[in-house]
C-alpha positions in Angstrom: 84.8 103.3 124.2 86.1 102.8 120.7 88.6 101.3 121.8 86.6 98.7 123.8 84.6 98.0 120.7 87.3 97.0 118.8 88.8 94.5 121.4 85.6 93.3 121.2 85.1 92.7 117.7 88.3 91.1 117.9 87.3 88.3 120.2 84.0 87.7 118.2 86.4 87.6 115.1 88.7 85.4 116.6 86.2 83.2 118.2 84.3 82.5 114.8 84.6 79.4 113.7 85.4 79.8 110.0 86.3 83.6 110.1 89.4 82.7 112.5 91.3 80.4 110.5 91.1 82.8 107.3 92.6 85.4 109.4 95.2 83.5 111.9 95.3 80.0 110.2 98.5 79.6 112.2 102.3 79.7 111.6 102.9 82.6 109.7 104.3 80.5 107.2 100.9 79.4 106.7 99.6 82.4 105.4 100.6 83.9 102.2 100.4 87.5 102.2 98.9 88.8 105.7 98.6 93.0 105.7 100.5 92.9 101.8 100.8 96.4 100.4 100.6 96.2 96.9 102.2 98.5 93.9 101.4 98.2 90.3 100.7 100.3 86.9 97.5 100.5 85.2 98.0 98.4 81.8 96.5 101.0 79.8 97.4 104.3 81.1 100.7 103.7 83.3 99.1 105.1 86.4 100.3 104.2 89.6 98.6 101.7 92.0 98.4 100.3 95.3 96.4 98.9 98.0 96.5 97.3 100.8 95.0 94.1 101.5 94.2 92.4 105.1 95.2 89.2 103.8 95.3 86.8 100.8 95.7 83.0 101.6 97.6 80.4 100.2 93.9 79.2 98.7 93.9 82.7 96.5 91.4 84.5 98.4 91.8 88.3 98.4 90.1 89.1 102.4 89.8 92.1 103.6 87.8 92.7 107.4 85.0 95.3 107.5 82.9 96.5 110.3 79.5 98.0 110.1 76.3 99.3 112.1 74.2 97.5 109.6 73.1 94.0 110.0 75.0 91.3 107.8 72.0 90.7 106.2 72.2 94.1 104.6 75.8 93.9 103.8 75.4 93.7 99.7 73.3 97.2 100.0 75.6 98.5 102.1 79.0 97.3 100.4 77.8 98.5 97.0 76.8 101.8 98.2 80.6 102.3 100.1 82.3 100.7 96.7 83.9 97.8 98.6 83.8 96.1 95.2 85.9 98.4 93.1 88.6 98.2 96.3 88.6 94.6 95.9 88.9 94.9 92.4 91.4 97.6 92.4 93.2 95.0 94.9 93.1 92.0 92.6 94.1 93.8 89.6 97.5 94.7 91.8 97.9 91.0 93.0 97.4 89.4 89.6 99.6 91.9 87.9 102.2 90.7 91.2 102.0 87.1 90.0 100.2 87.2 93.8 97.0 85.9 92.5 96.3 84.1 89.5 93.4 85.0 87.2 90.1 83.3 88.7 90.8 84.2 91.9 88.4 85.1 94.4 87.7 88.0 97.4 86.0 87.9 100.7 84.2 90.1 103.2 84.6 89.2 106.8 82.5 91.7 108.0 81.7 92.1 111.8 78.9 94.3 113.5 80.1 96.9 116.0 77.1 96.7 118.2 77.0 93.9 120.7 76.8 90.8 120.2 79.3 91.4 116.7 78.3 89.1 114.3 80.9 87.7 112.1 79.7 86.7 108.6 81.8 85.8 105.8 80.6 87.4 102.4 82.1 86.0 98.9 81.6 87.6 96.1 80.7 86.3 92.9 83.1 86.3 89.9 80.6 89.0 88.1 80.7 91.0 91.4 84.6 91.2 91.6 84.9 91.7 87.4 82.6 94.7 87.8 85.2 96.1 90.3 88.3 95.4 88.4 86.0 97.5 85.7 85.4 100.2 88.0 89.2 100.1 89.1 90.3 100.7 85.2 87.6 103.3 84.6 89.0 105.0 87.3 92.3 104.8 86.6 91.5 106.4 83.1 89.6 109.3 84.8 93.1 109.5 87.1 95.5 109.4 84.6 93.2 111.9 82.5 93.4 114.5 84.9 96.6 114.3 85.7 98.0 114.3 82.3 95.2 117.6 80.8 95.1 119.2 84.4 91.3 119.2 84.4 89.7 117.9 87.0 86.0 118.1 86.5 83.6 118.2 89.6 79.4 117.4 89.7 77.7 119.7 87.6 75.7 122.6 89.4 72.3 122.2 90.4 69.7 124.5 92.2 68.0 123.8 95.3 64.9 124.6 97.7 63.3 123.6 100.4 63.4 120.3 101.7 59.8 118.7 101.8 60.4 118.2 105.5 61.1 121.7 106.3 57.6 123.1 105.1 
């Protein structure tokens, strides 16, 4: 059944008009970086990074392909709660440090719906969206690289619970 899903999401992918070309614009020599893995250091800790982006095209466009339950229309909700922007972020800060993408670049969504009839929208985010990411990515790289280096790795503070509402 997965299976089946995904073949199917595939076709609507495929078949969308705009989504298609961003993903299979052609000759492989068309496409800049399809399914790049990416290695870089954080500038101001020396941590490690990678990633692994679907594709960036030759029009500097950092893509990656998402599916979801949710309806498209829901899809900033729903990528803000998942983080989807710090990935992208974290992603970017990798390609530009590569010399892959210059500064100004952008990042894309093509986001599909696993329930019939998988709609395929196409979701850009806006410059402030994708430099709150590449924010997100460096504060997290600090927390990383601070636990590593003092061996403390702090978890949520404890907290005390009853019962739920909905069980009385």
């Amino acid at each position: 059944a997965d299976y089946d899903t995904c073949m199917r999401c595939a076709e609507a992918v495929h078949a969308h008009p705009d989504a298609s070309p961003i993903l299979d614009p052609g000759p492989l020599a068309d496409l800049a970086w399809p399914e790049v893995t990416l290695y870089g250091a954080d500038e101001d800790t020396g941590a490690l990074m990678r990633g692994r982006a679907d594709t960036i095209t030759r029009e500097n466009v950092l893509v990656d392909l998402k599916t979801t339950a949710t309806p498209p229309d829901d899809w900033q909700a729903t990528s803000w709660r998942r983080g989807y922007h710090v990935q992208a972020g974290h992603y970017t800060r990798i390609a530009r440090q590569a010399g892959i993408l210059p500064h100004g670049s952008t990042a894309a969504h093509i986001i599909v719906t696993t329930a019939p009839p998988h709609t395929v929208t196409i979701a850009w985010m806006t410059p402030e969206l994708l430099d709150w990411g590449i924010a997100d990515s460096m504060h997290a790289c600090a927390i990383w690289h601070h636990c590593q280096t003092t061996g403390d790795w702090p978890g949520p503070d404890a907290t005390t619970i009853g019962i739920p509402r909905w069980a009385r």
